[in-house]
The first five atom37 places (N, CA, C, CB, O) and aatype in JSON, in Angstrom:
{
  "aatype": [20, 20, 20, 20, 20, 20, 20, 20, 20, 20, 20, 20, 20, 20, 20, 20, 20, 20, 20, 20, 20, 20, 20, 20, 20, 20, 20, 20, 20, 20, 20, 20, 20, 20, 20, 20, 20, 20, 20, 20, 20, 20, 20, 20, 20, 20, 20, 20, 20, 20, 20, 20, 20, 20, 20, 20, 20, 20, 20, 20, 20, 20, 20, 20, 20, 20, 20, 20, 20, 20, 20, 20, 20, 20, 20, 20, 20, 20, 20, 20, 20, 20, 20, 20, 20, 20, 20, 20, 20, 20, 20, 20, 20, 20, 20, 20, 20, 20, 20, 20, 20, 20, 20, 20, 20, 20, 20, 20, 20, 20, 20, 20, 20, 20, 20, 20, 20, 20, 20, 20, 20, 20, 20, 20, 20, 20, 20, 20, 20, 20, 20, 20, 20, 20, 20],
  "atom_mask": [
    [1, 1, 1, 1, 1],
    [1, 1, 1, 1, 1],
    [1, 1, 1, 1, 1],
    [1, 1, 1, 1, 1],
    [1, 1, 1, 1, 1],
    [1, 1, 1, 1, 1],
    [1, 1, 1, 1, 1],
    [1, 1, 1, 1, 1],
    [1, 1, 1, 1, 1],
    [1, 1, 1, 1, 1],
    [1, 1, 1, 1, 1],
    [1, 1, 1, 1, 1],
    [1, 1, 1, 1, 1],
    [1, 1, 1, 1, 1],
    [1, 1, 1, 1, 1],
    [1, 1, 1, 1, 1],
    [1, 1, 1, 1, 1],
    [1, 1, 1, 1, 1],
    [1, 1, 1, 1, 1],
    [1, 1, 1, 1, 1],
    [1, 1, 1, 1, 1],
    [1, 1, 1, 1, 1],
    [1, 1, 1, 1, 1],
    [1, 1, 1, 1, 1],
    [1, 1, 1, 1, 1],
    [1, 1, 1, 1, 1],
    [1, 1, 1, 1, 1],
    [1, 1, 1, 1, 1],
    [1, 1, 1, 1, 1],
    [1, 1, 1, 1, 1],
    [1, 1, 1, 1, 1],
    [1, 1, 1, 1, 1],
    [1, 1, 1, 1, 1],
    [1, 1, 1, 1, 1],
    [1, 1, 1, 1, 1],
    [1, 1, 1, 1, 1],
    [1, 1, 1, 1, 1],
    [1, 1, 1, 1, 1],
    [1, 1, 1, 1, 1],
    [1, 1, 1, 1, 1],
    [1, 1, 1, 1, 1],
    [1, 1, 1, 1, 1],
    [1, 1, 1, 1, 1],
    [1, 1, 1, 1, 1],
    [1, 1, 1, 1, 1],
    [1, 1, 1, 1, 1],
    [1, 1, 1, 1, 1],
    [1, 1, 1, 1, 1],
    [1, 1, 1, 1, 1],
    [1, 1, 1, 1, 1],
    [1, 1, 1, 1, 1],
    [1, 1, 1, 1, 1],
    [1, 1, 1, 1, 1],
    [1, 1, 1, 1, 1],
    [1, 1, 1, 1, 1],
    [1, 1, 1, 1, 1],
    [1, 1, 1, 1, 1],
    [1, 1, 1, 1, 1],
    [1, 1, 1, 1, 1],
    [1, 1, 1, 1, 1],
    [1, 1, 1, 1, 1],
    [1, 1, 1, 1, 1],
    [1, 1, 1, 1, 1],
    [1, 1, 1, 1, 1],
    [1, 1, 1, 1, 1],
    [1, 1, 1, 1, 1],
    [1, 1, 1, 1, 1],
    [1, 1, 1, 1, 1],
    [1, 1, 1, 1, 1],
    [1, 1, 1, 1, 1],
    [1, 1, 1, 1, 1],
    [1, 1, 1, 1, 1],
    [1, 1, 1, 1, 1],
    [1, 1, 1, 1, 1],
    [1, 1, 1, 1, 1],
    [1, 1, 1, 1, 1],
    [1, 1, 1, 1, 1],
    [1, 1, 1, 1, 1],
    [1, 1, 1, 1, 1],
    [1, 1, 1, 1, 1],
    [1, 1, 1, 1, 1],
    [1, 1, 1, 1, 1],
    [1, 1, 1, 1, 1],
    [1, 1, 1, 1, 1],
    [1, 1, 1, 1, 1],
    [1, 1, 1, 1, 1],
    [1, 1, 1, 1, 1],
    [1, 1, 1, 1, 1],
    [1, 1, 1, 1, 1],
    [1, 1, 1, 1, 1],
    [1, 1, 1, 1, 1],
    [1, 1, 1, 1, 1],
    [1, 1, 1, 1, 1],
    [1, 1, 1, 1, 1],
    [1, 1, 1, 1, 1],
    [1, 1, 1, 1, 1],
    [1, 1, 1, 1, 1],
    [1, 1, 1, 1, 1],
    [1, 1, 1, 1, 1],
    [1, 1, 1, 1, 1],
    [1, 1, 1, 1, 1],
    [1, 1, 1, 1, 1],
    [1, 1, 1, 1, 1],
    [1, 1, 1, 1, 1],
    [1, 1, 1, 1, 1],
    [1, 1, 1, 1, 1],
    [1, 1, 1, 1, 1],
    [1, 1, 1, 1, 1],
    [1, 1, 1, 1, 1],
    [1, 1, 1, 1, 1],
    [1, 1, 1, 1, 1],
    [1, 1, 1, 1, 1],
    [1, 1, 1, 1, 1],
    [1, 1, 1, 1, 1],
    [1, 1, 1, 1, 1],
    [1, 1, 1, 1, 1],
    [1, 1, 1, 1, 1],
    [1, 1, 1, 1, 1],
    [1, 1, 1, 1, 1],
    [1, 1, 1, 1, 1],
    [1, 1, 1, 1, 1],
    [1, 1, 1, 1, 1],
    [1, 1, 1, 1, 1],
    [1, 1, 1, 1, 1],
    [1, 1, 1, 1, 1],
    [1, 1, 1, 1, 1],
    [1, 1, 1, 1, 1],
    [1, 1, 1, 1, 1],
    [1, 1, 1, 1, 1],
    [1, 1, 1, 1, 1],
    [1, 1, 1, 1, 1],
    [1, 1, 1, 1, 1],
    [1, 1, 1, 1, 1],
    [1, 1, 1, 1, 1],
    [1, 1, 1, 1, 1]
  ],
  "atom_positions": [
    [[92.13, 89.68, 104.21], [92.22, 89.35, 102.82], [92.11, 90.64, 102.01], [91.15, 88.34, 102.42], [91.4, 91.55, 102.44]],
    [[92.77, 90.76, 100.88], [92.83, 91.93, 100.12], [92.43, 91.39, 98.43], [94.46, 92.64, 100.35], [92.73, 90.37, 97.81]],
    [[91.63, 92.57, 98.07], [91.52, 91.82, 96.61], [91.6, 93.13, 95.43], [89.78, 90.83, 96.46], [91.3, 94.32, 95.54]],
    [[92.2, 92.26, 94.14], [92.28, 93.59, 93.57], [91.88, 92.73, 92.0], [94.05, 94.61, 93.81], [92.32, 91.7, 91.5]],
    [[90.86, 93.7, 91.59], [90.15, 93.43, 90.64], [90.73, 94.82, 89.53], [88.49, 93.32, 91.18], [90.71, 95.98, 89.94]],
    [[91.24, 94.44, 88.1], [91.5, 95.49, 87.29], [90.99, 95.5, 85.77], [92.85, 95.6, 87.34], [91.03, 94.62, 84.9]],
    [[90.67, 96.33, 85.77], [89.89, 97.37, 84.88], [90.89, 96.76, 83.13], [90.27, 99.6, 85.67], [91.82, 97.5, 82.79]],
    [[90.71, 96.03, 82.6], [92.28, 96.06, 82.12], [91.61, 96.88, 80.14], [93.34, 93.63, 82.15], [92.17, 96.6, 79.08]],
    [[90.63, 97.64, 80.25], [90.37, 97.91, 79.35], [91.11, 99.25, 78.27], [89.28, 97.89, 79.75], [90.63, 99.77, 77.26]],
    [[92.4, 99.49, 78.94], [93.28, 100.06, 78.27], [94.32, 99.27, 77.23], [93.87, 100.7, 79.2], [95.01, 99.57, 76.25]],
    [[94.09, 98.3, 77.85], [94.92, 96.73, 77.45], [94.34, 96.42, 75.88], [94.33, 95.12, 78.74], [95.07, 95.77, 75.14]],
    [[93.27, 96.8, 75.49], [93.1, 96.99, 73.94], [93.14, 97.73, 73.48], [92.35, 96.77, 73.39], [92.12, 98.14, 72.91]],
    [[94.41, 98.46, 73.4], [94.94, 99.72, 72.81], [96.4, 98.5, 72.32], [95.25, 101.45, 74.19], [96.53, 97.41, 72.88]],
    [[97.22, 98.94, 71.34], [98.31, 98.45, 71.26], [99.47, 99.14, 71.87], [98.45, 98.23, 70.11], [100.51, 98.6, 72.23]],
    [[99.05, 100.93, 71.96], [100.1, 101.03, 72.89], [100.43, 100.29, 75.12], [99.97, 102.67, 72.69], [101.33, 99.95, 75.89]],
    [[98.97, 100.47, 75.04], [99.41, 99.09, 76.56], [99.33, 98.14, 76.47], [98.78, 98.87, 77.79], [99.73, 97.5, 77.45]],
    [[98.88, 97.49, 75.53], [99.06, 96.01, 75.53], [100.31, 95.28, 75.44], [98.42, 95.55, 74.57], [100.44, 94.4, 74.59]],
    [[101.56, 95.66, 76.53], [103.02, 95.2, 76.92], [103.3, 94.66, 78.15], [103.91, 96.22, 76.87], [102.78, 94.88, 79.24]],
    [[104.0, 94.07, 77.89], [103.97, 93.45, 79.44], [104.7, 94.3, 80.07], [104.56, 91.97, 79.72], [104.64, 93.87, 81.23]],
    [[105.67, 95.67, 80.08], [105.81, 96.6, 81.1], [104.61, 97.36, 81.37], [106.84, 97.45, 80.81], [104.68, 97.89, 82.48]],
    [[103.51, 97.61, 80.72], [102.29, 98.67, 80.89], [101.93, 97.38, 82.07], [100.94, 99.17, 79.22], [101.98, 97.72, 83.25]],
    [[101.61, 96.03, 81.78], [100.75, 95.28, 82.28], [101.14, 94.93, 83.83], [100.63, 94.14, 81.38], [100.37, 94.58, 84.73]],
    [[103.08, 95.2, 83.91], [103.48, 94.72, 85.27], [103.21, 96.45, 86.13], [105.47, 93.93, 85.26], [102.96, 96.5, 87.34]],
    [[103.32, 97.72, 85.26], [103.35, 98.58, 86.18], [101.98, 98.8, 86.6], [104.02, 99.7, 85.78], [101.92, 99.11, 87.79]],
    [[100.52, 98.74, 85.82], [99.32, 98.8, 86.7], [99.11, 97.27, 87.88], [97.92, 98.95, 85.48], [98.4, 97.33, 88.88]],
    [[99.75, 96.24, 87.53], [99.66, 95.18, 88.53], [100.4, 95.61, 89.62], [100.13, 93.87, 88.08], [100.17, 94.99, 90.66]],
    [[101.31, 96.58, 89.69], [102.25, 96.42, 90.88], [101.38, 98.08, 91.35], [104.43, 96.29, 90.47], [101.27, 98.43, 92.52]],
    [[100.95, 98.77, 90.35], [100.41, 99.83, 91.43], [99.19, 99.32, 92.05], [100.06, 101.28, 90.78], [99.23, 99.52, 93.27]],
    [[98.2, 98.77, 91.69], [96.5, 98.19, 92.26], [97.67, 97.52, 93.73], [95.18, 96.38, 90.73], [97.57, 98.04, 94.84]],
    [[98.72, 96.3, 93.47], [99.09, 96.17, 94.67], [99.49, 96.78, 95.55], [99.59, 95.67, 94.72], [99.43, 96.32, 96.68]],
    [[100.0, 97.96, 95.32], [100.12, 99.4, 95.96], [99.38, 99.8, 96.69], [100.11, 100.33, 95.27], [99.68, 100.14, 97.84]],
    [[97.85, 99.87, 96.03], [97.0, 100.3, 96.86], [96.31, 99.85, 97.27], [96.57, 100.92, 96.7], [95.26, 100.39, 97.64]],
    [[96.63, 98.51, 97.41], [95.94, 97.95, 98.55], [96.7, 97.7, 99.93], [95.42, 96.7, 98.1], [96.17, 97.25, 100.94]],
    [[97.92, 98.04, 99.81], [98.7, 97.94, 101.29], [98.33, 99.67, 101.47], [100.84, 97.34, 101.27], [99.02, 100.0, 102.44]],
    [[97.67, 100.73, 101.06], [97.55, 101.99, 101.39], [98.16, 102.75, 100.67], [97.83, 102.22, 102.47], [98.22, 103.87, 101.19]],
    [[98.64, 102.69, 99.7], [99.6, 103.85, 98.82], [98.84, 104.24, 98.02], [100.89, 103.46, 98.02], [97.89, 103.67, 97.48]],
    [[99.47, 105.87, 97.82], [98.57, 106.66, 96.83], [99.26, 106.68, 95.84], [98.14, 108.02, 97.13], [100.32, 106.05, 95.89]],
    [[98.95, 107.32, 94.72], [99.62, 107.89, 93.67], [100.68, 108.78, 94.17], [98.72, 108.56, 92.81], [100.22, 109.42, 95.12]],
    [[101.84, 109.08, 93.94], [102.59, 109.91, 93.94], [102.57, 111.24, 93.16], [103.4, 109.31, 93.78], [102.61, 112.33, 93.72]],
    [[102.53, 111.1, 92.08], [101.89, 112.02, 91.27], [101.21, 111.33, 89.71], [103.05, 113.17, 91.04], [101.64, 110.42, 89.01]],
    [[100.36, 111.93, 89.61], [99.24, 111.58, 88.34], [99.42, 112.2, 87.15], [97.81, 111.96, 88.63], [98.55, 112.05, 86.29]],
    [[100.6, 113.02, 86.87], [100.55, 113.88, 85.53], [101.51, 112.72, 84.32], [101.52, 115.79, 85.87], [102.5, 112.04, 84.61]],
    [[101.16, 112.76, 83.65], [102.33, 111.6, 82.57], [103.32, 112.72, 82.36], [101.61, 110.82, 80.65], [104.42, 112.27, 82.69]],
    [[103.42, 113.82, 82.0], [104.54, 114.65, 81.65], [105.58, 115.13, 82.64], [104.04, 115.72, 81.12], [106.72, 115.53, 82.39]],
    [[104.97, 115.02, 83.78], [106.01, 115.41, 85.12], [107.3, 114.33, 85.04], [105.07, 115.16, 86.86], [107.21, 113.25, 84.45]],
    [[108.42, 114.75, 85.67], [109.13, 114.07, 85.74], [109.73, 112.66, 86.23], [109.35, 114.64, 85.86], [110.29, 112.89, 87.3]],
    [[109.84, 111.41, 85.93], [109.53, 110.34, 86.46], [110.3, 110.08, 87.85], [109.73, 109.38, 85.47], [111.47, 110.4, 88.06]],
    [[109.33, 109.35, 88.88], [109.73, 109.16, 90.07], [110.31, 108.04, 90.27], [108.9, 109.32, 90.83], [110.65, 107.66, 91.39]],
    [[110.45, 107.47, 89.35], [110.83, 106.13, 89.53], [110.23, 104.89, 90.46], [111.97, 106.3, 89.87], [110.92, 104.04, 91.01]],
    [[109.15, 104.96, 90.51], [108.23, 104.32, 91.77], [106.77, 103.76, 90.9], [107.75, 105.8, 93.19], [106.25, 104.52, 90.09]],
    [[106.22, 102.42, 91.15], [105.2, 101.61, 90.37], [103.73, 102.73, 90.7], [105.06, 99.69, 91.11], [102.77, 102.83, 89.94]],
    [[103.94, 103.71, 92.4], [102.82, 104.49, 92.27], [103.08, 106.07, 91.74], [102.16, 104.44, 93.63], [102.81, 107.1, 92.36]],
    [[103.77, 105.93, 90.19], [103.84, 107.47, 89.87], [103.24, 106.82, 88.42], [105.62, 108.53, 89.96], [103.7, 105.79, 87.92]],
    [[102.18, 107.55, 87.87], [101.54, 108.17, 86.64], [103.15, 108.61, 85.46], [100.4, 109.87, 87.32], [103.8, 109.66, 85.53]],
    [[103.37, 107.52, 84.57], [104.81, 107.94, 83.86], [104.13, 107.64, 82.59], [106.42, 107.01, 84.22], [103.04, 107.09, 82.45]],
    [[105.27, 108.23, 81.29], [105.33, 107.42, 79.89], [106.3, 106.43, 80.33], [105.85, 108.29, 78.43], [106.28, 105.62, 79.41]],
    [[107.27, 105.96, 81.35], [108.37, 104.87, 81.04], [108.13, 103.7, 82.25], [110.1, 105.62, 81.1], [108.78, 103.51, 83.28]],
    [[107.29, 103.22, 81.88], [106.65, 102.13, 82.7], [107.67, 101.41, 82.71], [105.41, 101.42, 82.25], [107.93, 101.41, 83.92]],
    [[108.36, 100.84, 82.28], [109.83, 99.86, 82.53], [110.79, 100.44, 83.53], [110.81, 99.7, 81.1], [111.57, 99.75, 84.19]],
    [[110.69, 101.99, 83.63], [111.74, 101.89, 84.94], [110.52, 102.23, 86.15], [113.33, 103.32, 84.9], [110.92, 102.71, 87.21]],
    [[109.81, 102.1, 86.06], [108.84, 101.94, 87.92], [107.71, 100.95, 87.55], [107.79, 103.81, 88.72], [106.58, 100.84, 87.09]],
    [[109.18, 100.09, 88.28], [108.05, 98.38, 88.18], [108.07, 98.24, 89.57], [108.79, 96.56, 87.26], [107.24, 97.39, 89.86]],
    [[108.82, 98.82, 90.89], [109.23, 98.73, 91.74], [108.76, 99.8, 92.94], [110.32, 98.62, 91.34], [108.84, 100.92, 92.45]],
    [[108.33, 99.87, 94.22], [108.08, 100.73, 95.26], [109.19, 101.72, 94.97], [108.08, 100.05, 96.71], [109.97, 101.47, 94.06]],
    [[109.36, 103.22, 95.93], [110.44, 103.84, 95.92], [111.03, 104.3, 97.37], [110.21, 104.85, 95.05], [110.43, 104.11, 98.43]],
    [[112.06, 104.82, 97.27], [112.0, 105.35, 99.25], [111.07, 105.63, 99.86], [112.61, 106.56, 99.77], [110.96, 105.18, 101.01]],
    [[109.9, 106.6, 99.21], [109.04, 106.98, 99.64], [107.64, 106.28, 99.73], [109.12, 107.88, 99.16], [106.58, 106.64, 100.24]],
    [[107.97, 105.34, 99.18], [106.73, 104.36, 99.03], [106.83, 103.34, 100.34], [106.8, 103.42, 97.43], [105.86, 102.7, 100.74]],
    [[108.06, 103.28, 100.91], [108.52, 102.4, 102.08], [108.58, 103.3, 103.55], [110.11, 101.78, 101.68], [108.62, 102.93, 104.72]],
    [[108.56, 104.33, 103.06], [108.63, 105.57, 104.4], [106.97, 105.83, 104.31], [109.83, 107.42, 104.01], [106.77, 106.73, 105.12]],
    [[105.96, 105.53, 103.83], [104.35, 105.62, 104.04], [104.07, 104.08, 104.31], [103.38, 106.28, 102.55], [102.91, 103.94, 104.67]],
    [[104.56, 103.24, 104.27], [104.23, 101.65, 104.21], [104.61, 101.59, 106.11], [105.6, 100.43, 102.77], [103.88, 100.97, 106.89]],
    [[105.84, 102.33, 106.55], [106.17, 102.27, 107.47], [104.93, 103.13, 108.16], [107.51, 102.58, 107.49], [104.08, 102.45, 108.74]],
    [[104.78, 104.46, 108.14], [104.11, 105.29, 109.12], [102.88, 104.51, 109.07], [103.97, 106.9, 108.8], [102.31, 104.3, 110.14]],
    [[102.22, 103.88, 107.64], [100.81, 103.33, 107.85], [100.54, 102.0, 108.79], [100.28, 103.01, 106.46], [99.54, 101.71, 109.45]],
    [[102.16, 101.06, 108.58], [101.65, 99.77, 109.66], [102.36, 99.7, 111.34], [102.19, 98.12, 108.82], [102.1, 98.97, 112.3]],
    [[103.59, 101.06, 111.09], [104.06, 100.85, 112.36], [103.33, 101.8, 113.47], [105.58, 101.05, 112.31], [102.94, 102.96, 113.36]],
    [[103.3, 100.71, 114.78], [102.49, 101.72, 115.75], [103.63, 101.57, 116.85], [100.67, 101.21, 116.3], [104.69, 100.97, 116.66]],
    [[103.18, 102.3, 118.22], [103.84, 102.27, 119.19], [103.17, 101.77, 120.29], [104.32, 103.32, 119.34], [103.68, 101.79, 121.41]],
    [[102.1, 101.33, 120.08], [101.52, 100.34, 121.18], [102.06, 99.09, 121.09], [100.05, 100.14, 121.12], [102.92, 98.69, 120.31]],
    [[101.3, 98.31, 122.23], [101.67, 96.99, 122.35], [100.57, 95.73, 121.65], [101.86, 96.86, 123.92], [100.5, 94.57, 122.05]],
    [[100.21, 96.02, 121.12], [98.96, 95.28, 120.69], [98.7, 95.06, 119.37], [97.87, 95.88, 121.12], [98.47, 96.05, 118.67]],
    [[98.7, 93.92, 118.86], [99.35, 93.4, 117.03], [97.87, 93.12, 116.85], [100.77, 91.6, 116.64], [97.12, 92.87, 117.8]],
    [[97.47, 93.18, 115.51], [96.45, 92.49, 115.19], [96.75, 91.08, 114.55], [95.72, 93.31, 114.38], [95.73, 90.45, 114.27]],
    [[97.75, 90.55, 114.3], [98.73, 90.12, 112.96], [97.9, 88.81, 113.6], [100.91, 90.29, 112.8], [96.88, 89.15, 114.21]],
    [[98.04, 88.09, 113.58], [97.29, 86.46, 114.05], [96.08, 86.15, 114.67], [98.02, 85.75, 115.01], [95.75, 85.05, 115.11]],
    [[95.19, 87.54, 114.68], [93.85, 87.69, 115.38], [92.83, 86.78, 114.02], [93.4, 89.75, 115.72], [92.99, 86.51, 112.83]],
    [[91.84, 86.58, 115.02], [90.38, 85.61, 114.17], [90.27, 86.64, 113.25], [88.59, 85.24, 115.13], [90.25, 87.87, 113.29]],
    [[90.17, 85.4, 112.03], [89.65, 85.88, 110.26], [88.29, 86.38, 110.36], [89.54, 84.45, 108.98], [87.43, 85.83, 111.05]],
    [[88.13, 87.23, 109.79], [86.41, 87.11, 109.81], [85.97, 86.07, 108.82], [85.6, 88.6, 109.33], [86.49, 85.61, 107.8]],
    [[84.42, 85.74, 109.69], [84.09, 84.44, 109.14], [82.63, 84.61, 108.5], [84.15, 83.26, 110.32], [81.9, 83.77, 107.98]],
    [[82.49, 85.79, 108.68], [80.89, 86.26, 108.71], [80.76, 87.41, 107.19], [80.5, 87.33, 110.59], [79.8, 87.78, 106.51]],
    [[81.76, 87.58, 107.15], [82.3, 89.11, 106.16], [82.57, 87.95, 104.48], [84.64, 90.23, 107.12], [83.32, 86.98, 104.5]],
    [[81.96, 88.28, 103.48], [82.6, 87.67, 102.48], [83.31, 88.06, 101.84], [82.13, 87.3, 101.85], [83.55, 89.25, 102.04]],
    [[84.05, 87.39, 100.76], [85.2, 87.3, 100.99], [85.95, 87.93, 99.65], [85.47, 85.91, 101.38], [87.15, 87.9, 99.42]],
    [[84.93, 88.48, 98.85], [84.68, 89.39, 97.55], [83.32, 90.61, 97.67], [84.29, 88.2, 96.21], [82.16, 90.29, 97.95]],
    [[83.64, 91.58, 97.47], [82.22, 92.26, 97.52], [82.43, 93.29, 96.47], [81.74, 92.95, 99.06], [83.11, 94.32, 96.47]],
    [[81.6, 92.7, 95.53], [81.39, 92.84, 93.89], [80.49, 93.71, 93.57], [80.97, 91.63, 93.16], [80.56, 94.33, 92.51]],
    [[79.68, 93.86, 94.29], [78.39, 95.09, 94.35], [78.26, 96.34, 94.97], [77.33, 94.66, 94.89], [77.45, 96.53, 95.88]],
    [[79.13, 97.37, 94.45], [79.0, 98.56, 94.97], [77.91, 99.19, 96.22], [78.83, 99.13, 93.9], [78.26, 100.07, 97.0]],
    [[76.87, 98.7, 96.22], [75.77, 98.82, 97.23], [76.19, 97.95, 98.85], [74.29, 98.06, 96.4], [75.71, 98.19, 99.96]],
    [[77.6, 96.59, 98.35], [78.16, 96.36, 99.43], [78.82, 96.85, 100.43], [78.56, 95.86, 99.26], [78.77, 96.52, 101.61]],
    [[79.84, 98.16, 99.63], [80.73, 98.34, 100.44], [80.87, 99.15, 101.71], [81.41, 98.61, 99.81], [81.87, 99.63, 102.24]],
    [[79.55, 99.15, 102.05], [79.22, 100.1, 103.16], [79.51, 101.72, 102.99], [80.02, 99.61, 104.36], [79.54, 102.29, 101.9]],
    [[79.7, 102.31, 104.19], [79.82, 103.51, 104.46], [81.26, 103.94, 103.71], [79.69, 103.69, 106.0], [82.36, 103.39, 103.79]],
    [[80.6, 105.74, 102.58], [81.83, 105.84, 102.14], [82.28, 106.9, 103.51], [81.94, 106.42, 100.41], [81.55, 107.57, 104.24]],
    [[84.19, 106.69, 103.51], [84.73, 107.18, 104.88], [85.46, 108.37, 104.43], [85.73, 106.08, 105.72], [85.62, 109.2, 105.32]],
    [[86.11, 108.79, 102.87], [87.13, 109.31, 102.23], [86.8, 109.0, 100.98], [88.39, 108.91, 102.63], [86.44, 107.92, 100.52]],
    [[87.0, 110.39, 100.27], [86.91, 110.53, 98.55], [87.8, 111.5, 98.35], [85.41, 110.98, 97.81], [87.59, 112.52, 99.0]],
    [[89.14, 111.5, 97.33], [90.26, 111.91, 97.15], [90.53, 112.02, 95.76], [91.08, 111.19, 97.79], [90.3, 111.04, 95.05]],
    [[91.12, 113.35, 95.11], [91.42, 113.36, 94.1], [90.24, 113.56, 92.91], [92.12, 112.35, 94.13], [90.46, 113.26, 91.74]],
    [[89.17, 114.02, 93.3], [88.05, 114.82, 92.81], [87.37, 113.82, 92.66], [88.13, 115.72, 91.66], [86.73, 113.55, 91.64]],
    [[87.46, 113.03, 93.9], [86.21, 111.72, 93.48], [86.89, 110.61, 92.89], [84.96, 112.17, 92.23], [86.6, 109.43, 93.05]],
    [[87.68, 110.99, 92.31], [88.43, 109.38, 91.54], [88.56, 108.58, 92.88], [90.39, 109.55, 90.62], [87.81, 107.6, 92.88]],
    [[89.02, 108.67, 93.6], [89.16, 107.69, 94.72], [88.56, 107.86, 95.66], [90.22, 107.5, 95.18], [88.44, 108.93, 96.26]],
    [[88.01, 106.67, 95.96], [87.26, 106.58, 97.59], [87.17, 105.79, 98.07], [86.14, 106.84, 97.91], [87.1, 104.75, 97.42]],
    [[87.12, 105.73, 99.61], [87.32, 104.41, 100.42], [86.01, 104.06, 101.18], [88.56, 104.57, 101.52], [85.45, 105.06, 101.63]],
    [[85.37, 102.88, 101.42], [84.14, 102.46, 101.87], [84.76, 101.81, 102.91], [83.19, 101.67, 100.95], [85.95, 101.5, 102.82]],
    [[83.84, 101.48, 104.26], [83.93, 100.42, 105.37], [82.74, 100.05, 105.78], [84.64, 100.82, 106.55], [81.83, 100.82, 106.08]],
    [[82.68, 98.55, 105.82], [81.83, 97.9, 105.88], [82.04, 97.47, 107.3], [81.77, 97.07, 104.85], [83.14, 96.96, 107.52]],
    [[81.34, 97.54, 108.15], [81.31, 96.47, 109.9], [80.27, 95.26, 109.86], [80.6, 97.56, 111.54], [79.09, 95.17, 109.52]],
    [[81.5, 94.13, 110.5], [80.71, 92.63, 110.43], [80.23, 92.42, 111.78], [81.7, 91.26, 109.98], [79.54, 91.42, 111.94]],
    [[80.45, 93.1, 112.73], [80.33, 93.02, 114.14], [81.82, 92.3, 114.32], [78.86, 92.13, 114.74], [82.62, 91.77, 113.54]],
    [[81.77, 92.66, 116.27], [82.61, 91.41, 116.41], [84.48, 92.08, 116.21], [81.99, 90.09, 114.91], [85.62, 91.61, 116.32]],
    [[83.84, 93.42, 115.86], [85.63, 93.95, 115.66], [85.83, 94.07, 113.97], [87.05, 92.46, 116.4], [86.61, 94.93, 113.55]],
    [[84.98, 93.02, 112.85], [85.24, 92.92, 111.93], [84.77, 93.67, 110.69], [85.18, 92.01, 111.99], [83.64, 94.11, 110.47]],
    [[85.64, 93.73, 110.06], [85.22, 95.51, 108.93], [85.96, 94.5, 107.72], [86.5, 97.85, 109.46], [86.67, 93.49, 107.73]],
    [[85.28, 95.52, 106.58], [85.94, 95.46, 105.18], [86.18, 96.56, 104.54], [85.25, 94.78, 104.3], [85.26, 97.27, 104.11]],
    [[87.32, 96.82, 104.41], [87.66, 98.33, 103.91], [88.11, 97.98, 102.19], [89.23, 99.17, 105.03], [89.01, 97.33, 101.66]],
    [[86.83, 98.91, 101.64], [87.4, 98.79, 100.03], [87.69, 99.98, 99.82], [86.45, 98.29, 98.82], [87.19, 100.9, 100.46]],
    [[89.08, 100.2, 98.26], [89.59, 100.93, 97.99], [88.96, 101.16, 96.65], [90.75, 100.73, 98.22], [88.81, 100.21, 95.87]],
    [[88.67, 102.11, 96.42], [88.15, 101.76, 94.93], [89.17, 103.44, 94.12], [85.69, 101.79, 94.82], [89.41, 104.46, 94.76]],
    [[89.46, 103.24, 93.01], [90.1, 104.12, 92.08], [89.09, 103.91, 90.62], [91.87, 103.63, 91.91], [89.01, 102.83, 90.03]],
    [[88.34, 105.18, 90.2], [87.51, 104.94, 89.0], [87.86, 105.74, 88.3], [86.18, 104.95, 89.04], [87.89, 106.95, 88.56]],
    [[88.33, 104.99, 86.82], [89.13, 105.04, 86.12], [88.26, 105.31, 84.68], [89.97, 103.9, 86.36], [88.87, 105.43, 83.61]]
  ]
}
């Protein structure tokens, strides 16, 4: 299970309060939760056309980009024989973890701290990996 909780306190500004500002941070948080980073973070750089690039023209990257599908690939494709894809849910692990003191061990902090990743172990094989971006 993946969950994505957003911050939407830019959203009382009138310049984001649009529904292109509102679909391009919904489609990047979904971004990063299948593993994608930012592409690049500067608003003045030139637009990549991709939902994980930092733009002023949020209407044209509502959408992944080549490169967003060439990291989607290296992150889920393996060359073993062994899928996790239909293995036992964890049943023990809940199923929101809302309290920073939850998320277990941090593993990775990226981008001067703005981002970092926690993993939590339920036994049993079972983990919770949160992504957090602080904004």
């Amino acid at each position: 299970m993946r969950t994505v909780k957003l911050n939407d306190t830019y959203f009382a500004s009138s310049t984001y309060n649009k529904p292109e500002w509102r679909a391009l941070v919904m489609w990047q948080e979904v971004g990063h939760t299948f593993g994608l980073a930012h592409q690049d973070e500067n608003f003045s750089n030139a637009n990549l056309g991709t939902c994980m690039d930092y733009t002023n023209s949020p209407s044209t990257n509502q959408h992944p980009n080549q490169h967003d599908y060439d990291e989607l690939a290296s992150i889920y494709s393996h060359l073993d024989s062994f899928t996790s894809a239909g293995a036992a849910t964890p049943s023990a692990a809940p199923a929101v973890l809302d309290n920073p003191s939850e998320w277990g061990q941090l593993m990775k902090v990226a981008r001067g701290g703005k981002t970092q990743v926690f993993e939590r172990e339920f036994g049993n094989g079972q983990r919770i990996v949160t992504f957090v971006i602080w904004a």
